[in-house]
HTML snippet that shows the backbone in 3Dmol.js (N, CA, C, O; Angstrom):
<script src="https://3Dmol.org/build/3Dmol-min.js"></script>
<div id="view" style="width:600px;height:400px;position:relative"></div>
<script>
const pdb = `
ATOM      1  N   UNK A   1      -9.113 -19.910  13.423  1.00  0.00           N
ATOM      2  CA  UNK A   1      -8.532 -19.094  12.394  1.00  0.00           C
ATOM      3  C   UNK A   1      -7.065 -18.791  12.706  1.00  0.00           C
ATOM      4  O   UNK A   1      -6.224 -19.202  11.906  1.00  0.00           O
ATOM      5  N   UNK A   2      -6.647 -18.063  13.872  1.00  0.00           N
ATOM      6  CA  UNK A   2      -5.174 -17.809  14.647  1.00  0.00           C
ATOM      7  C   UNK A   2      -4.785 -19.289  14.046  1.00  0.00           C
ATOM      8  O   UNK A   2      -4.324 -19.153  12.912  1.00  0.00           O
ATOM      9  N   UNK A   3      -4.832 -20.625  14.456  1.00  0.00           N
ATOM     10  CA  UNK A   3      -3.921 -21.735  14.182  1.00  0.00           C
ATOM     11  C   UNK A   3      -3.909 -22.156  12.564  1.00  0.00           C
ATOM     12  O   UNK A   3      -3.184 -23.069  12.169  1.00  0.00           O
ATOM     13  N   UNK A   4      -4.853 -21.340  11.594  1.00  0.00           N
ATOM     14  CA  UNK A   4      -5.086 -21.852  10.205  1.00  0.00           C
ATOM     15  C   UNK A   4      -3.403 -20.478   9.876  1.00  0.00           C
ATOM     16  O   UNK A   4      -2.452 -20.605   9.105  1.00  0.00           O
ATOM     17  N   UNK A   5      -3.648 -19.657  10.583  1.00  0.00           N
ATOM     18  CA  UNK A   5      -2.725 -18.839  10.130  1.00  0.00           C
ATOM     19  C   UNK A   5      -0.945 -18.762  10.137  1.00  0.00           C
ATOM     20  O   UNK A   5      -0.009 -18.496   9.383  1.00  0.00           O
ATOM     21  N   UNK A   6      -1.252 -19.232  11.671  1.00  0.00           N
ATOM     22  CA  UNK A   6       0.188 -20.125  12.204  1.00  0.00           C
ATOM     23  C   UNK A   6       0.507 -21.507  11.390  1.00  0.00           C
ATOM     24  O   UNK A   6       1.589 -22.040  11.634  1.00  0.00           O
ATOM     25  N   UNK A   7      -0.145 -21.968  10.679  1.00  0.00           N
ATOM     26  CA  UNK A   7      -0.330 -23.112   9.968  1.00  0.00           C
ATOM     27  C   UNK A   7       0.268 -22.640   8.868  1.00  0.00           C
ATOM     28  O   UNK A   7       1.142 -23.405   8.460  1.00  0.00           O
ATOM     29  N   UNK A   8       0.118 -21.619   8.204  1.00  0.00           N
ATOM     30  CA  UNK A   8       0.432 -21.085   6.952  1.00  0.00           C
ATOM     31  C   UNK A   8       1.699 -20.496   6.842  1.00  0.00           C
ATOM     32  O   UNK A   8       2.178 -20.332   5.721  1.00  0.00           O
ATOM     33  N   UNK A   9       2.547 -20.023   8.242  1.00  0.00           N
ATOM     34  CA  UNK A   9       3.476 -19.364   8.564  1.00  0.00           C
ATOM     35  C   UNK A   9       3.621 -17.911   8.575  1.00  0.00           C
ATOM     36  O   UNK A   9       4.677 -17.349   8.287  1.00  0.00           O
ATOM     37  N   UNK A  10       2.509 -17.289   8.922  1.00  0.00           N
ATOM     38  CA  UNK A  10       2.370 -16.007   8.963  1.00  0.00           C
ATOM     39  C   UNK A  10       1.709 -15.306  10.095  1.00  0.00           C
ATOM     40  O   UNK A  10       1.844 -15.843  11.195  1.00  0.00           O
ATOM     41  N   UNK A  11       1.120 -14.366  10.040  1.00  0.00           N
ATOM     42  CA  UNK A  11       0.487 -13.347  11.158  1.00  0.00           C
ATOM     43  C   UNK A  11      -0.601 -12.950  10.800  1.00  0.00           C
ATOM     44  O   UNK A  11      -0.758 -13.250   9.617  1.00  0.00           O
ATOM     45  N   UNK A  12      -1.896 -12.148  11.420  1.00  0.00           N
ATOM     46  CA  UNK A  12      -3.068 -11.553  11.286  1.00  0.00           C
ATOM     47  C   UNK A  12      -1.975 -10.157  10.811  1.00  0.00           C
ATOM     48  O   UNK A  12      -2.189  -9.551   9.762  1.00  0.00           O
ATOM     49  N   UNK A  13      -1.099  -9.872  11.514  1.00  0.00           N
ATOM     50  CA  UNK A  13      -0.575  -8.504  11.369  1.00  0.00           C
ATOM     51  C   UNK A  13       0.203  -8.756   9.923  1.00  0.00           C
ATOM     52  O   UNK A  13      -0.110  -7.871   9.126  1.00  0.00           O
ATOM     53  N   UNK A  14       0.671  -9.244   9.644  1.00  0.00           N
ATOM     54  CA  UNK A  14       1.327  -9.202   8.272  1.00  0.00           C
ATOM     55  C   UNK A  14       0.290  -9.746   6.985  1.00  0.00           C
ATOM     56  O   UNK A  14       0.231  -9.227   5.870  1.00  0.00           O
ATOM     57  N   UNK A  15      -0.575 -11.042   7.507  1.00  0.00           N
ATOM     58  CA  UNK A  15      -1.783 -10.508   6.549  1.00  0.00           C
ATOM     59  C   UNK A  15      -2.544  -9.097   5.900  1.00  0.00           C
ATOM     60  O   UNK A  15      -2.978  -8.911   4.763  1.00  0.00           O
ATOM     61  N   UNK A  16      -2.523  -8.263   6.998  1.00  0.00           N
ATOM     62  CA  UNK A  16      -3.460  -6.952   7.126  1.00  0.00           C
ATOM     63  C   UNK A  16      -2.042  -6.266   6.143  1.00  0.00           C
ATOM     64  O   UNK A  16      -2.294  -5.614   5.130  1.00  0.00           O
ATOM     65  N   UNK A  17      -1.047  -6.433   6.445  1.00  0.00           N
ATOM     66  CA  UNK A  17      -0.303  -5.025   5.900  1.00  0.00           C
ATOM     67  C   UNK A  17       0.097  -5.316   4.981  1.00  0.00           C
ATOM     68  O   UNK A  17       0.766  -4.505   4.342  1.00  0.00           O
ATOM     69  N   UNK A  18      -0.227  -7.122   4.308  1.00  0.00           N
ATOM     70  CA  UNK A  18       0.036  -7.172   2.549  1.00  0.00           C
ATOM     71  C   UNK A  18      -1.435  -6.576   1.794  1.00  0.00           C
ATOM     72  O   UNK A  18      -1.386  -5.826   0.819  1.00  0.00           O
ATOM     73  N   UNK A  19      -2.425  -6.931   2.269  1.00  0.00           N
ATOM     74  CA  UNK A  19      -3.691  -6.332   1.781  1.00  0.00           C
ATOM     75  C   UNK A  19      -3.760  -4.853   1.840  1.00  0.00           C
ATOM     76  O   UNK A  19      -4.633  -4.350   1.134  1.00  0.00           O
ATOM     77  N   UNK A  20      -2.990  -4.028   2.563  1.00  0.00           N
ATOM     78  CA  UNK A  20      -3.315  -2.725   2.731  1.00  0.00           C
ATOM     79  C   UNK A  20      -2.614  -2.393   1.541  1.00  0.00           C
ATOM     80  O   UNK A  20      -3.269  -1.840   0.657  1.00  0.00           O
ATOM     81  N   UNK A  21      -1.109  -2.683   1.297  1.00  0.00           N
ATOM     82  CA  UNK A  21      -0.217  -2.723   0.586  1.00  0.00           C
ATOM     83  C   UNK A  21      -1.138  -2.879  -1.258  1.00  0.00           C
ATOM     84  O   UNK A  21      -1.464  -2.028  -2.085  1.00  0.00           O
ATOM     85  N   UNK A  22      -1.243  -4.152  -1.223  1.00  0.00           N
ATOM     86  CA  UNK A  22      -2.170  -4.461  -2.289  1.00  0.00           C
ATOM     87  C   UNK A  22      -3.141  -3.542  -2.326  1.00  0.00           C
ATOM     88  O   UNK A  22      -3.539  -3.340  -3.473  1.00  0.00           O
ATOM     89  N   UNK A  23      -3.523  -3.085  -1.728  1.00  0.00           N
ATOM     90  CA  UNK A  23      -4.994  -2.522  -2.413  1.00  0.00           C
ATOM     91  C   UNK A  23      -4.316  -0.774  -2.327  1.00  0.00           C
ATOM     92  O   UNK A  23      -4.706   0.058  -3.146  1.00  0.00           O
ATOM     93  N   UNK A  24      -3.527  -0.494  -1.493  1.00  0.00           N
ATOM     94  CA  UNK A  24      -3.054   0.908  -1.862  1.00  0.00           C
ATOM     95  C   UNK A  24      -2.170   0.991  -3.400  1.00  0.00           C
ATOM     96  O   UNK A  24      -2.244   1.908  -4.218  1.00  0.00           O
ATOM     97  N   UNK A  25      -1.424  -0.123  -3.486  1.00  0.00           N
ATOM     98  CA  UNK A  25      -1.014   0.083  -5.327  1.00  0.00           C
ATOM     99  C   UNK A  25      -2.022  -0.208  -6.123  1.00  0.00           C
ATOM    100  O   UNK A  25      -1.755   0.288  -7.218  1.00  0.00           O
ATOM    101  N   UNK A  26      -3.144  -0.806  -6.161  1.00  0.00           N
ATOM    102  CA  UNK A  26      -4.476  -0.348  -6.681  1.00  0.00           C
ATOM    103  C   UNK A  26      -5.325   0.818  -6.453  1.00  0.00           C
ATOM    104  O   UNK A  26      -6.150   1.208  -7.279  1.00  0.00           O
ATOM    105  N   UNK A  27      -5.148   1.277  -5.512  1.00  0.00           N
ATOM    106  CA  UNK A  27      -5.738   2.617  -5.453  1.00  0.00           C
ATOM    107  C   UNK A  27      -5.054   3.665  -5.897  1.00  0.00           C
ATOM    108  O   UNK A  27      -5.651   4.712  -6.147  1.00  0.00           O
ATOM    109  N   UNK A  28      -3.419   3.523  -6.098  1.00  0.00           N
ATOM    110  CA  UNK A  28      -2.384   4.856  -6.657  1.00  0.00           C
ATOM    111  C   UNK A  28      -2.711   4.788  -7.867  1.00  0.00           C
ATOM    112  O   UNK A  28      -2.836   5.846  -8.484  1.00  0.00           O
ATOM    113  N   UNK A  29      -2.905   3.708  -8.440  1.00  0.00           N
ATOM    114  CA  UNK A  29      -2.906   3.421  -9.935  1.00  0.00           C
ATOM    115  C   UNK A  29      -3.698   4.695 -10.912  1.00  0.00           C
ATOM    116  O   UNK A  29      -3.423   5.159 -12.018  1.00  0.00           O
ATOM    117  N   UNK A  30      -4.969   5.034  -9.762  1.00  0.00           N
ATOM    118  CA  UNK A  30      -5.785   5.531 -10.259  1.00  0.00           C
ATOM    119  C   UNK A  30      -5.104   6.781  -9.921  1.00  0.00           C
ATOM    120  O   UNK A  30      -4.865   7.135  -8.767  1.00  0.00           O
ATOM    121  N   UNK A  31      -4.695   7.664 -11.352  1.00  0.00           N
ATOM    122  CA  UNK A  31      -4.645   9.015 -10.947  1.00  0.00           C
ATOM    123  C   UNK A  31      -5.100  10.508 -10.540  1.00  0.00           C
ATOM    124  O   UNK A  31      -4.573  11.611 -10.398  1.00  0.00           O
ATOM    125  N   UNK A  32      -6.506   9.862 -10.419  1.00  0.00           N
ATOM    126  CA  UNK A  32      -7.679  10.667  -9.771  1.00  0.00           C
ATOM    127  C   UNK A  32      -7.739  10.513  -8.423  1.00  0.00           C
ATOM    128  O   UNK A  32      -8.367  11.355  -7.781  1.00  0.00           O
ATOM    129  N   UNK A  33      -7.167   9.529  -7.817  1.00  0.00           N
ATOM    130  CA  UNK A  33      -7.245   9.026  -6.301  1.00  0.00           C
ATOM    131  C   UNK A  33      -6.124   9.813  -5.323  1.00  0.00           C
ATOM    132  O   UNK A  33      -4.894   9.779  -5.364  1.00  0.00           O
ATOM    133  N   UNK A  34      -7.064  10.557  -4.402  1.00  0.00           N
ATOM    134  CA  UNK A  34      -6.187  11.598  -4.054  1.00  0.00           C
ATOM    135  C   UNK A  34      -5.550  10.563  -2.293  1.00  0.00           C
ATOM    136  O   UNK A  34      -6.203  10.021  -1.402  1.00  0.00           O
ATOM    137  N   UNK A  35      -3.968  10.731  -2.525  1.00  0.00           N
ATOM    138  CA  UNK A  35      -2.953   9.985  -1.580  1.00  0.00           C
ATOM    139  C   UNK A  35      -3.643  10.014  -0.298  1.00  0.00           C
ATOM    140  O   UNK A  35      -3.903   8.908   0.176  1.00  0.00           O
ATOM    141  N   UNK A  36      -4.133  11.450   0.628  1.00  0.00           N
ATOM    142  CA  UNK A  36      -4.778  11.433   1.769  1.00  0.00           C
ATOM    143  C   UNK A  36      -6.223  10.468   1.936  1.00  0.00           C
ATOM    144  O   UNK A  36      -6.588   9.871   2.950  1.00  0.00           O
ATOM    145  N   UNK A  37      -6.850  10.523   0.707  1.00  0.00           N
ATOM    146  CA  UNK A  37      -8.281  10.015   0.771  1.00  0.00           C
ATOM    147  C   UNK A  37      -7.846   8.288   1.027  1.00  0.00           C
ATOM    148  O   UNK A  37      -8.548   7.536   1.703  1.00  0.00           O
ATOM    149  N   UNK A  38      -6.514   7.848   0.319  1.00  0.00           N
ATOM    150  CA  UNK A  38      -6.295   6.761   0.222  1.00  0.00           C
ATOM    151  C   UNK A  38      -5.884   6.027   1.489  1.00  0.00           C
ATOM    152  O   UNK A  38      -6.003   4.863   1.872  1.00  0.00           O
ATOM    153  N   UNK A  39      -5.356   7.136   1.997  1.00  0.00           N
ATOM    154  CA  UNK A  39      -4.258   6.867   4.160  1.00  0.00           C
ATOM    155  C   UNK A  39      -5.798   6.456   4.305  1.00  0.00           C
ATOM    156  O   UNK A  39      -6.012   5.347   4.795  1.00  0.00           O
ATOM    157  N   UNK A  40      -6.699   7.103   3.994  1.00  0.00           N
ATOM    158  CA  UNK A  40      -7.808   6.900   5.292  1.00  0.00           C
ATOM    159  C   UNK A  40      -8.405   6.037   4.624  1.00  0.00           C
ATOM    160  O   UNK A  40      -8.440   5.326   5.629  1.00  0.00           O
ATOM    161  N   UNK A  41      -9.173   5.105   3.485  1.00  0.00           N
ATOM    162  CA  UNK A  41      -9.780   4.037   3.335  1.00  0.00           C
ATOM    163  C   UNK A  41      -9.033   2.657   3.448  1.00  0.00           C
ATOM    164  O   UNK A  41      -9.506   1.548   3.201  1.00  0.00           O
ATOM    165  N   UNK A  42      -7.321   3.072   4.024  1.00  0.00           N
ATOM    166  CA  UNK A  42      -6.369   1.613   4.170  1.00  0.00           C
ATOM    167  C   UNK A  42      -6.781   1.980   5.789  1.00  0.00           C
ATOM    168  O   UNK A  42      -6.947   0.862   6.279  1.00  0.00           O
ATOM    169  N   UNK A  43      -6.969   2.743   6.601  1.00  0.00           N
ATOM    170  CA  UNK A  43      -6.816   2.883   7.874  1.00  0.00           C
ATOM    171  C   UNK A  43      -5.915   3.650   8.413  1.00  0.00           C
ATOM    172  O   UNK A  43      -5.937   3.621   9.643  1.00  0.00           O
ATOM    173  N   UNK A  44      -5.199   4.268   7.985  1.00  0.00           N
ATOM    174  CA  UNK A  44      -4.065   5.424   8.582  1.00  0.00           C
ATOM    175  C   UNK A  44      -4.944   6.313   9.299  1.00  0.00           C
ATOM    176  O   UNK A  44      -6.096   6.653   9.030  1.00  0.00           O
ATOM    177  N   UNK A  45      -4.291   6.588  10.135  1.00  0.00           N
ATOM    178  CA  UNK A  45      -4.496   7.771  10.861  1.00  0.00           C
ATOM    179  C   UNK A  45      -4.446   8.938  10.312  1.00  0.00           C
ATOM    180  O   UNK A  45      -5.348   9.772  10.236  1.00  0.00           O
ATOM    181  N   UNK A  46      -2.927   9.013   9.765  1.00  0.00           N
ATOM    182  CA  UNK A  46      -2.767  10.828   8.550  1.00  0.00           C
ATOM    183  C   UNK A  46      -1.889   9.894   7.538  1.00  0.00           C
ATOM    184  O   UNK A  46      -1.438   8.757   7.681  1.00  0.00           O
ATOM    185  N   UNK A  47      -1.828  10.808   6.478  1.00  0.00           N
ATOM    186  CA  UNK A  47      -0.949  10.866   6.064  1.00  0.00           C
ATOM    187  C   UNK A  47       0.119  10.475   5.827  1.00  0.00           C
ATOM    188  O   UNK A  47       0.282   9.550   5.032  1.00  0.00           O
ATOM    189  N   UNK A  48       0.958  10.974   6.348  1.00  0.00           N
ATOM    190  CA  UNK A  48       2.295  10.832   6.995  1.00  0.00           C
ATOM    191  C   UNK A  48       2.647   9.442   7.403  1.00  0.00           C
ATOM    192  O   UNK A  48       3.688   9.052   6.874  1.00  0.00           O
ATOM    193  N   UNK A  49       1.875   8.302   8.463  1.00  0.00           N
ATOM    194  CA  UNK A  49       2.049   7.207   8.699  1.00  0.00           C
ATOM    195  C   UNK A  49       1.684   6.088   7.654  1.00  0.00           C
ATOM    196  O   UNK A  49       1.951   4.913   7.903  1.00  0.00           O
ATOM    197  N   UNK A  50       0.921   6.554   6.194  1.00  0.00           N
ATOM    198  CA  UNK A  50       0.699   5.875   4.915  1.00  0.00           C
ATOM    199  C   UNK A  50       1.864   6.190   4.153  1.00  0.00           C
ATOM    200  O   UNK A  50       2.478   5.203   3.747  1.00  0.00           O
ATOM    201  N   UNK A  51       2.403   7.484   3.805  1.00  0.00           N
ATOM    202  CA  UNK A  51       3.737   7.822   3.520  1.00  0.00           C
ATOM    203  C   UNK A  51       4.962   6.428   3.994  1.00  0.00           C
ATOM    204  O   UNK A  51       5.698   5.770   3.258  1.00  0.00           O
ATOM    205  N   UNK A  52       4.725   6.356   5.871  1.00  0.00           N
ATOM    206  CA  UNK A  52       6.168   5.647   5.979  1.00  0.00           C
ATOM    207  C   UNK A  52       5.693   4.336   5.764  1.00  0.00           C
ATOM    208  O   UNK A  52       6.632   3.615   5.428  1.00  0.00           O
ATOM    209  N   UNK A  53       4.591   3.716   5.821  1.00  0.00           N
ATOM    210  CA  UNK A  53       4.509   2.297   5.505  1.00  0.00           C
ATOM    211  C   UNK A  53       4.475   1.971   4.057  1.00  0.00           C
ATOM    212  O   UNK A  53       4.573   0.810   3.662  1.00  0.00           O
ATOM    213  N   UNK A  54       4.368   2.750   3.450  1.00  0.00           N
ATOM    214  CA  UNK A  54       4.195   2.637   1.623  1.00  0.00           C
ATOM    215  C   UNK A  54       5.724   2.487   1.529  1.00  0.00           C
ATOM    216  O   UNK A  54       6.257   1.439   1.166  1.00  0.00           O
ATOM    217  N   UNK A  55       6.518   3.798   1.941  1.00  0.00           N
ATOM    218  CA  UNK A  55       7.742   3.377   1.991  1.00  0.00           C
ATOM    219  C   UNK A  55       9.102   2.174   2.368  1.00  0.00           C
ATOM    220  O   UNK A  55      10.267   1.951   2.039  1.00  0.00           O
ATOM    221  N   UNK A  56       7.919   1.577   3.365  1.00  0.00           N
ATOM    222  CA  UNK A  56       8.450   0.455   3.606  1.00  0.00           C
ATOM    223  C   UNK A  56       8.256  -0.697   2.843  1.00  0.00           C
ATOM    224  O   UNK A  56       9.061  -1.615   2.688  1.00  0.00           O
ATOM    225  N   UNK A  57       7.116  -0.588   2.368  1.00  0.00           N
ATOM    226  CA  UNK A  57       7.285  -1.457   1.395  1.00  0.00           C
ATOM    227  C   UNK A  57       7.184  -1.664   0.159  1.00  0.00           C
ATOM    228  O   UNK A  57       6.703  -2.675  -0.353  1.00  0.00           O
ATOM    229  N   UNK A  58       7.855  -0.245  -0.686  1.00  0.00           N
ATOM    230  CA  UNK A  58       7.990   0.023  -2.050  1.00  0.00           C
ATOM    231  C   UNK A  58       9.636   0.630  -2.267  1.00  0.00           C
ATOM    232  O   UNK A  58      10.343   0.759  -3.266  1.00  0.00           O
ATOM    233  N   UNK A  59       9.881   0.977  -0.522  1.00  0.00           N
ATOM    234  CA  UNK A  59      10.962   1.746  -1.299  1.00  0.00           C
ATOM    235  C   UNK A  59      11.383   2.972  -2.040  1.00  0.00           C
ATOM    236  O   UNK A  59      12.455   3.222  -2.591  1.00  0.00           O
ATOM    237  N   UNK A  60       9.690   4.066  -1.863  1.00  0.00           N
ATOM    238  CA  UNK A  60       9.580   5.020  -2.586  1.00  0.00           C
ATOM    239  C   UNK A  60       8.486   5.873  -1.974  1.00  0.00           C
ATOM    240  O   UNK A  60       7.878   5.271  -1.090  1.00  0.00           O
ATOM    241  N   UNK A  61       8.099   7.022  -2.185  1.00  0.00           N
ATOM    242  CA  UNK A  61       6.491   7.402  -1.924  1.00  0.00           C
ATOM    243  C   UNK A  61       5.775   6.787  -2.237  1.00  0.00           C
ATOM    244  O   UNK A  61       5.968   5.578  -2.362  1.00  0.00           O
ATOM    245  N   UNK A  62       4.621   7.385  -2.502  1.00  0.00           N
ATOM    246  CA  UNK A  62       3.274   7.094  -3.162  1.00  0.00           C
ATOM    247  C   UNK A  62       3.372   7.518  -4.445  1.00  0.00           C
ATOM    248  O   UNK A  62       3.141   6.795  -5.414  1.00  0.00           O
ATOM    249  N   UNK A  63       3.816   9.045  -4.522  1.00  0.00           N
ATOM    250  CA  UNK A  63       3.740   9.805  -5.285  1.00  0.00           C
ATOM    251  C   UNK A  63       4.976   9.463  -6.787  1.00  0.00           C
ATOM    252  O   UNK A  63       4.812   9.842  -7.946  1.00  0.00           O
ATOM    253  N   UNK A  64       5.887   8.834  -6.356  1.00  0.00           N
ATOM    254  CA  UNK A  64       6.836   8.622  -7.116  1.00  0.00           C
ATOM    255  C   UNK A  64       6.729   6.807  -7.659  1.00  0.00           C
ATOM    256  O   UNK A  64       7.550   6.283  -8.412  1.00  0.00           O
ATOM    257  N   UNK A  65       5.655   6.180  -7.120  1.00  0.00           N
ATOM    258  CA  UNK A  65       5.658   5.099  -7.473  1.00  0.00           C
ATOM    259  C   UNK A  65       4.660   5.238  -8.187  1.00  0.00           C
ATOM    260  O   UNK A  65       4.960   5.132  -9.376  1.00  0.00           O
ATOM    261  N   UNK A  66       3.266   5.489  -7.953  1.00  0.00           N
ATOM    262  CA  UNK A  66       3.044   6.422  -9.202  1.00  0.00           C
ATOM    263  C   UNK A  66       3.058   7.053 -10.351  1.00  0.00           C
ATOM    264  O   UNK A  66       2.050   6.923 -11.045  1.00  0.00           O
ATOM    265  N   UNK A  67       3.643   7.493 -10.620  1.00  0.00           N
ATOM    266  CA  UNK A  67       4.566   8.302 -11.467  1.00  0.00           C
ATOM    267  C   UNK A  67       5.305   6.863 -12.463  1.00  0.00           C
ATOM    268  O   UNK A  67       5.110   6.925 -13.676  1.00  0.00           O
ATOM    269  N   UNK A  68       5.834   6.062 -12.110  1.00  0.00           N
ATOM    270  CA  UNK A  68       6.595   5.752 -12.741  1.00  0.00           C
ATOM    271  C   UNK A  68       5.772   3.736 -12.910  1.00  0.00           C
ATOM    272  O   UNK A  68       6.164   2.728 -13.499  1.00  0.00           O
ATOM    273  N   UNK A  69       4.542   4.051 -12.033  1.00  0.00           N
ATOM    274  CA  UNK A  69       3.731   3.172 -12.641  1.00  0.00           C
ATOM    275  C   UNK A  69       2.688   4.193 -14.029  1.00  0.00           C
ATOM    276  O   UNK A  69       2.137   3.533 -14.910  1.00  0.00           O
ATOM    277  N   UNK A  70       2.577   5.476 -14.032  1.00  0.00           N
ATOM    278  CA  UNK A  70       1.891   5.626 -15.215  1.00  0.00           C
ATOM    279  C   UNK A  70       3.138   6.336 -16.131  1.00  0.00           C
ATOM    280  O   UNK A  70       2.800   7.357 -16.731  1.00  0.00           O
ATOM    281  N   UNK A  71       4.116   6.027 -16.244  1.00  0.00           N
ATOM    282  CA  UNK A  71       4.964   6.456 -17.189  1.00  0.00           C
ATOM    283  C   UNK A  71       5.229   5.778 -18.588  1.00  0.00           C
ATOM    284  O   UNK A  71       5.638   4.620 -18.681  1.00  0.00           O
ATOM    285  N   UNK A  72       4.967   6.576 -19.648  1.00  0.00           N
ATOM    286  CA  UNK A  72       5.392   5.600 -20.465  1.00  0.00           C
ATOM    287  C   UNK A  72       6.436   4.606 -21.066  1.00  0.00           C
ATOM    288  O   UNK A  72       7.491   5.182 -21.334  1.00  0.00           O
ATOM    289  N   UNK A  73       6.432   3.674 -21.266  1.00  0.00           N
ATOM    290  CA  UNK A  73       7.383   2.499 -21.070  1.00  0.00           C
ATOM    291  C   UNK A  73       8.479   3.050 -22.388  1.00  0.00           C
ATOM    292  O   UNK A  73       7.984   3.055 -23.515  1.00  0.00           O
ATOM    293  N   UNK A  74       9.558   3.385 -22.275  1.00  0.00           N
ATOM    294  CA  UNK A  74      10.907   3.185 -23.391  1.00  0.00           C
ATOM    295  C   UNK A  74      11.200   2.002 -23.379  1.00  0.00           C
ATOM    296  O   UNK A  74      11.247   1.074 -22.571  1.00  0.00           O
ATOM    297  N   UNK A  75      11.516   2.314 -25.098  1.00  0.00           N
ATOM    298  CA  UNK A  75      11.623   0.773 -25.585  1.00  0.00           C
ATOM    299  C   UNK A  75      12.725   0.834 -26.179  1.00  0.00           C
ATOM    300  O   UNK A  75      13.192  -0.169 -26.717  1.00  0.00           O
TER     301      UNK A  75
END
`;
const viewer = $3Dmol.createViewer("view");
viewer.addModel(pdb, "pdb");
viewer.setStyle({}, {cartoon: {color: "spectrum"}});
viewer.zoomTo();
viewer.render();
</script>
């Protein structure tokens, strides 16, 4: 598996943190889905360390990406 992956040009570790990624902007989507409940079914420890990796790779909170994924679209 390690050489199917190196094969592909990637990592086990950067696999894991596009899927966490992916499935945490599926889980914000839902605005019943509370941000802490969400750190802990991606694997975070608190909070706070789902905060800075969301940020890393949105560029924003949770809370504000969010927001402006359920906003209504101007036309």
């Amino acid at each position: 598996m390690q050489r199917r992956i190196t094969d592909e040009g990637t990592t086990f570790r950067l696999l894991v943190q596009a899927a966490r990624q992916e499935l945490g902007q599926h889980l914000l989507a839902s605005p019943e889905a509370d941000v802490a409940e969400i750190a802990c079914m991606l694997g975070f420890q608190d909070t706070t360390s789902f905060y800075r990796a969301f940020r890393q790779w949105e560029g924003m909170t949770p809370q504000s990406w969010r927001s402006r994924q359920t906003a209504p679209a101007l036309h």
